[in-house]
C-alpha positions in Angstrom: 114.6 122.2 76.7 116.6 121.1 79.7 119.9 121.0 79.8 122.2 119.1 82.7 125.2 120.4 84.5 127.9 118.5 85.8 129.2 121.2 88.3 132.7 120.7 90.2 132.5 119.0 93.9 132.1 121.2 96.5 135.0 119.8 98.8 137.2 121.2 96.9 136.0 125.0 97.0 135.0 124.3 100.4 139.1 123.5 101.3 140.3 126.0 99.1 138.0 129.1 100.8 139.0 128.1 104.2 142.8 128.5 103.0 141.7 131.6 101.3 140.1 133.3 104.5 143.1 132.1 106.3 145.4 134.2 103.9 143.4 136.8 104.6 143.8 137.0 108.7 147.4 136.1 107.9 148.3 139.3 105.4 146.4 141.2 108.0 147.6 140.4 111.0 151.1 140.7 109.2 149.8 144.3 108.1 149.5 145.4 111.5 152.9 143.9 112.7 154.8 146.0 109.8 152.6 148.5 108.0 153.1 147.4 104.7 150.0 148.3 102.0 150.7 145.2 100.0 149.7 143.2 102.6 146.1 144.8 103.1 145.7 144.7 99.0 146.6 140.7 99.5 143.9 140.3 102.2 141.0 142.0 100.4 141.8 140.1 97.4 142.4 136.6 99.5 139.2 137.7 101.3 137.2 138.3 97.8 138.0 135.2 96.6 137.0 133.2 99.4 133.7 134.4 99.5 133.5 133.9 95.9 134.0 130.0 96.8 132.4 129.7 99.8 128.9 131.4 98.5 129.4 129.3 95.2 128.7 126.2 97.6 125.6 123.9 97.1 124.2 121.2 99.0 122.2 119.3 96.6 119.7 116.3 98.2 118.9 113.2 96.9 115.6 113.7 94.4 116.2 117.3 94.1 117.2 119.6 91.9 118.8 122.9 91.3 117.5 125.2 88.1 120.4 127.8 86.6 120.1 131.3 85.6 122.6 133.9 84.2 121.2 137.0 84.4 117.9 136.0 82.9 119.2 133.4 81.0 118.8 129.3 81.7 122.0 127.5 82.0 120.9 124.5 82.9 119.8 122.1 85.8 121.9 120.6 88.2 120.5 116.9 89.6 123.8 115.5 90.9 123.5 115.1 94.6 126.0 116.3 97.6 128.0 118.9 98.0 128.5 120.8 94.8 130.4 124.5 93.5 128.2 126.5 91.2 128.9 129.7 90.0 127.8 132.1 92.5 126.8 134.3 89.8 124.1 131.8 89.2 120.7 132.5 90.1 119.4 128.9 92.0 115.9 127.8 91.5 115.0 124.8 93.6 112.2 122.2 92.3 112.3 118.7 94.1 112.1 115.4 91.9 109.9 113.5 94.2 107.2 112.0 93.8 103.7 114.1 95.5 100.1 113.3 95.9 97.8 115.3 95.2 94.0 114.7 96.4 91.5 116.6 94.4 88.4 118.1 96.2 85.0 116.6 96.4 83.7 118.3 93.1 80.0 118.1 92.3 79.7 117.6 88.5 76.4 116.5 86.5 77.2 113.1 84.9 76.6 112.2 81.0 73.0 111.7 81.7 72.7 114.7 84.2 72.8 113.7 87.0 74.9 115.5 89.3 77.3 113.5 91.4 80.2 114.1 93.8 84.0 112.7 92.4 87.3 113.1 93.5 91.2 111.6 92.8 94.4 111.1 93.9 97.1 111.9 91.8 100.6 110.7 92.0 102.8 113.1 89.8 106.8 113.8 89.5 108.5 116.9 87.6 110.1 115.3 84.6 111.1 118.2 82.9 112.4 121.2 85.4 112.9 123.6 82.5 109.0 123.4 81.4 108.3 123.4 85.7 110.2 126.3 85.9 109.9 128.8 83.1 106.8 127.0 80.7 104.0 127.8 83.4 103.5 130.0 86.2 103.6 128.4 89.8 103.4 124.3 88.7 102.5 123.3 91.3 99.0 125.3 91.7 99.2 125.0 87.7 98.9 120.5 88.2 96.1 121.4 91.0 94.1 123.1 88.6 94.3 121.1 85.6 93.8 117.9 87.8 90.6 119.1 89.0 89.5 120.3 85.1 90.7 116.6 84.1 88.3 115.0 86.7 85.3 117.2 85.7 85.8 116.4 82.1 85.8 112.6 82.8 82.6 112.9 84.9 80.9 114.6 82.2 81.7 112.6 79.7 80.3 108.8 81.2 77.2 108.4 83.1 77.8 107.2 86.9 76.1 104.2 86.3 74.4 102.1 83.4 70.4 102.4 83.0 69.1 98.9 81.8 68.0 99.7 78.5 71.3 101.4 78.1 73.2 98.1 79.7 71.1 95.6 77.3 71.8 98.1 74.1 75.5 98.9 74.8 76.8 96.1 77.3 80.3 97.0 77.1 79.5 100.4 77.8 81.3 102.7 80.0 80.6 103.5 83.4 82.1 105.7 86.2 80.8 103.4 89.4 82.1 100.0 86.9 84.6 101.0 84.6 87.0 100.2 87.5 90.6 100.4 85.7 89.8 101.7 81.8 88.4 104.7 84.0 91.3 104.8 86.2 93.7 104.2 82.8 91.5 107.3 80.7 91.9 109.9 83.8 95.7 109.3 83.8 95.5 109.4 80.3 94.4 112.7 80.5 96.1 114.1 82.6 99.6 113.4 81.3 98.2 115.2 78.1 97.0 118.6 79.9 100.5 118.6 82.5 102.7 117.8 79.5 103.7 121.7 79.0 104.3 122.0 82.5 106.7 118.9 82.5 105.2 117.1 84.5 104.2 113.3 84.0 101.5 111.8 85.8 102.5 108.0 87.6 99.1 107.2 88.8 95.2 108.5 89.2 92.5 107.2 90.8 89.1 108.2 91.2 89.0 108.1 95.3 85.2 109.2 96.2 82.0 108.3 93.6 78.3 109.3 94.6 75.3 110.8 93.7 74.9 114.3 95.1 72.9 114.4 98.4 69.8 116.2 96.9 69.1 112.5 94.7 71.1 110.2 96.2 67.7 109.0 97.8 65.9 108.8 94.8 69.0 106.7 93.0 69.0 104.3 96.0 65.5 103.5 95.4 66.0 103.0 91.6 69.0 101.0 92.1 66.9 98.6 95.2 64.0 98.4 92.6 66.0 97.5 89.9 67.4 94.4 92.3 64.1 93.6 93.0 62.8 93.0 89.8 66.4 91.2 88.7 65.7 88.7 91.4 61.7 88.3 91.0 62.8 87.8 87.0 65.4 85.0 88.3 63.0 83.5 90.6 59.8 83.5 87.5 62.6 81.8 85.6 63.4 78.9 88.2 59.6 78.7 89.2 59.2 78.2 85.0 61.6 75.9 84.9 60.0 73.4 87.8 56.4 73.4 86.9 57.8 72.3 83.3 60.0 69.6 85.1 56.7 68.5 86.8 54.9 68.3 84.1 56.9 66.3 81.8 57.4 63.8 85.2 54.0 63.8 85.5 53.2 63.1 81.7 56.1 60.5 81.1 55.9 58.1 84.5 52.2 58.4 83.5 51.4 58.8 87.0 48.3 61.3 86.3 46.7 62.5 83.1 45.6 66.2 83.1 43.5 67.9 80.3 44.8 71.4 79.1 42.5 73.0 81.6 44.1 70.8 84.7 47.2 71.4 83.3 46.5 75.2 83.3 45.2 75.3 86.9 48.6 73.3 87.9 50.6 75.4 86.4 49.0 78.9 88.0 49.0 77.3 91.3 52.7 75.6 91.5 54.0 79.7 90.3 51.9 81.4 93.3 53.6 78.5 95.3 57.1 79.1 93.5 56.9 82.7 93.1 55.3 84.0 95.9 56.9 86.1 98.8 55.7 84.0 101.6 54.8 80.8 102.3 51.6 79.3 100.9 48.7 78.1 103.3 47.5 74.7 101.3 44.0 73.8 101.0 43.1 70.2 100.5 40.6 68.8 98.3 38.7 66.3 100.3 36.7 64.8 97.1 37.8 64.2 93.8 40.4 65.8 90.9 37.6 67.3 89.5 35.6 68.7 92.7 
């Protein structure tokens, strides 16, 4: 699990090597002036010491983070920010706390029904736990690529891309790539939270960014989905045209303006729906003699 360090400021070992490597050129040049041995052990060891500070020195940036190892072993993760001293015995991994984007390839996948179709996301992820980023999976960052693009092929597979109409008046509330809008949207980042979770890495937001039929149909679905249009609004306009002729009779019937037999009323009722329901105009044809000529 991870474990945060609290390591000591940086200013501090930064000052104290300077003043170090300053002892050094001092008990040297002092060397030199008088011969003396002492002196020379006192700069190595000034010398030693300094570098021990000054390659102890981090620089740590906002969002990022620095993952600790002791000769194999994790120590910890450092996320304070600015100039920090760690031991420079420590082995430094660095994994950045931002959040990235990732945009997943075009993938062609056959939907619930078989039909194969083109999908892609963008993913919005952040490393939550460094110690799972760095030592749970190997390169996490090719590891969310992966699994992002697996999540996005499951999801395709497992809803149709859109909603035939015996399915729609069976199932209404069922689920559909091209209309599930945000459930989708909600499932996918469902999903992928669960497969990144051993790499710790949480998921803030996917969306499905491209949605289509494959080339080699997408003609064929166009005409399904312009016939299916067709025949919604010829069934809305049959249920107007119904809906006037029946008006018209029952003015007809109670301002007692005309009386029809059932065969009249038949013949009325077939010509108002060619008027009503036909695609163009109608050419009228007058009847010069009399209701029943």
């Amino acid at each position: 699990m991870e474990k945060t360090l609290k390591p000591m400021s940086g200013y501090f070992a930064l000052i104290l090597g300077i003043v170090l490597l300053a002892l050094a050129v001092f008990f040297m040049v002092t060397q030199g002036k008088e011969g003396n041995g002492t002196y020379v052990f006192l700069a190595v060891v000034s010398f030693l010491f300094a570098i021990f500070f000054l390659k102890g020195i981090v620089v740590v940036s906002p969002n990022h983070s620095r993952v600790l190892t002791f000769f194999g072993k994790y120590v910890g993760t450092v996320k304070e920010n600015g100039l920090l001293f760690i031991n420079p015995f420590f082995t430094r991994l660095k994994i950045s706390l931002r959040a990235e984007n990732l945009e997943s390839a075009k993938l062609k996948v056959n939907d619930k029904l078989g039909n194969p179709i083109e999908i892609a996301a963008v993913i919005v992820w952040q490393v939550k736990d460094t110690y799972k980023a760095a030592f749970e999976v190997e390169a996490y960052m090719q590891y969310v690529k992966v699994q992002s693009e697996a999540s996005v092929r499951h999801l395709a597979m497992i809803y149709p891309y859109d909603s035939m109409e015996a399915d729609h008046e069976t199932k209404p509330d069922s689920i559909t790539l091209r209309e599930g809008g945000e459930k989708v949207n909600v499932m996918l980042e469902s999903e992928l939270n669960d497969r990144l979770a051993p790499s710790g890495i949480h998921v803030l937001e996917a969306r499905i960014s491209h949605l289509a039929y494959a080339p080699e149909i997408a003609g064929a679905m166009l005409q399904r989905q312009q016939a299916t249009a067709i025949v919604a609004a010829r069934a809305k306009i049959v249920e107007g045209a119904v809906g006037m002729v029946e008006m018209a009779l029952d003015m007809l019937s109670s301002k007692e303006i005309v009386h029809l037999d059932e065969e009249k009323k038949a013949a009325m009722v077939s010509n108002l729906l060619v008027v009503l329901c036909g695609e163009k105009a109608a050419t009228p044809v007058l009847n010069a003699g009399t209701l029943y000529q």
